[in-house]
Every structure is written in C-alpha cells, then in structure tokens.
C-alpha positions in Angstrom: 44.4 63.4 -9.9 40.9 62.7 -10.5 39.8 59.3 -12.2 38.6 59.7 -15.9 36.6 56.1 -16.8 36.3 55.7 -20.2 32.3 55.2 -19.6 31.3 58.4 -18.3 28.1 59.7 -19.3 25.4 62.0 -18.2 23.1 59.0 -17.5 25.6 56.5 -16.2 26.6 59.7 -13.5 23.1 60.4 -12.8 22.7 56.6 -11.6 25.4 56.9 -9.3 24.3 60.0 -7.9 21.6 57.7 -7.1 23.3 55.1 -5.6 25.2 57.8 -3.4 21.9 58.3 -1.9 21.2 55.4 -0.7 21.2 55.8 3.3 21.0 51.9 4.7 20.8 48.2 4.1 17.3 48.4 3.2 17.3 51.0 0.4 20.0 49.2 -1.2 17.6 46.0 -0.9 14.7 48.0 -2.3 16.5 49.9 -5.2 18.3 47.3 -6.6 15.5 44.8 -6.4 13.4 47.4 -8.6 16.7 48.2 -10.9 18.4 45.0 -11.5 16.8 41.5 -11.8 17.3 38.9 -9.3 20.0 36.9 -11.4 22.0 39.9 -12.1 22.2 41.2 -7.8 23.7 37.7 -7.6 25.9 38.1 -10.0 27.4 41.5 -9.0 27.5 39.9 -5.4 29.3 36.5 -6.8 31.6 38.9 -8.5 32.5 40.6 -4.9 33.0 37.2 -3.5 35.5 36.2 -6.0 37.4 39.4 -5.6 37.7 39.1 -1.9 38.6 35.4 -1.9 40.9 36.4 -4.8 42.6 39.0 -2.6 42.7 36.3 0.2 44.9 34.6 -2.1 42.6 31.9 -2.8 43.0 29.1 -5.5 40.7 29.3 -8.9 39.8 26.1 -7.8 38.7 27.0 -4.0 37.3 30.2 -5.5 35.5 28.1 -7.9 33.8 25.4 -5.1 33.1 28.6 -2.9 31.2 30.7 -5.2 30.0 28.3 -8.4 31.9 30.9 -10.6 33.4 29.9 -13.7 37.0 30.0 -14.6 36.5 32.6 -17.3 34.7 35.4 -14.7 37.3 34.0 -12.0 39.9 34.9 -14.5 38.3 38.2 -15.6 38.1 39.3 -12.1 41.7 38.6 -11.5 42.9 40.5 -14.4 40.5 43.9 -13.0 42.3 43.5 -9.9 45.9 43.2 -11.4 45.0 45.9 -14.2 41.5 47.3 -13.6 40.2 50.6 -11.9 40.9 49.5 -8.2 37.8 49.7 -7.9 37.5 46.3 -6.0 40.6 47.0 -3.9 39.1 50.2 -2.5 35.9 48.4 -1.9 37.6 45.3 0.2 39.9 47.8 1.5 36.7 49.9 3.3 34.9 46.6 3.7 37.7 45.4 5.7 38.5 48.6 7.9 34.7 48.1 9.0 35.2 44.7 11.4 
C-alpha cells in the first residue's frame, strides 16, 4: 500500500521531484544552499544526527552533548521515530547498508 502524507500538494510534490533529481554530493550542496538558508541545512542535518544517535540507543543527555540539540527536538525526534512516517528509519536503514 502506497503512503498517503497528510501534506501532499502539487507544489510540495513538484519539490521533491526536484530533489529526486539531484545526481551527486555537489548538487545537493548547490541546491539546498540556494533553497534553504544556512541555519536551516544545519538544522535538518542536526535533526539526522539525533535520529541516528537515537536509533543507536543513545541517552538524551549524550545525544544532547553530541549534537547541541535541545531536549524538546531530542524528544520530538524520538516520538517520529516511535510514531512518525518511518521516514528516518528508512533513511538510516539505506544510510547504513551503504558502509
């Protein structure tokens, strides 16, 4: 069965699409630097690294000193990868089949 997010939307699928695209390292650099602002690529990328050390069974406090993320977005990400899409499990999942 296909996945139905509550946000679809013409534009929201036309930006992934876009993403899709992307062929290497360096478009991802060059797109998302013109897309996004610099605080909110670190963001997205602090998010990722709470979700893996999170799936590594890391403390909130461990998670904390490693990334500089609150509690609250620690928290937040835990409850998306208890109740969320899967969306960061099949990322880590792919991520870690790739070492």
């Amino acid at each position: 069965m296909a996945y139905e997010s509550k946000f679809k939307r013409e534009d929201i699928d036309e930006l992934f699409k876009a993403i899709l695209t992307l062929q290497d390292e360096e478009d991802c650099y060059r797109f998302f630097e013109d897309i996004c602002t610099i605080n909110e690529i670190h963001a997205i990328a602090q998010r990722l690294q709470v979700a893996k050390l999170l799936s590594e069974k890391k403390t909130y406090s461990e998670i904390e000193e490693a990334t500089k993320a609150s509690t609250a977005t620690i928290s937040r990400i835990n409850k998306c990868l208890v109740y969320g899409a899967e969306g960061y499990q099949r990322i880590l999942e792919r991520l870690n089949s790739d070492k």
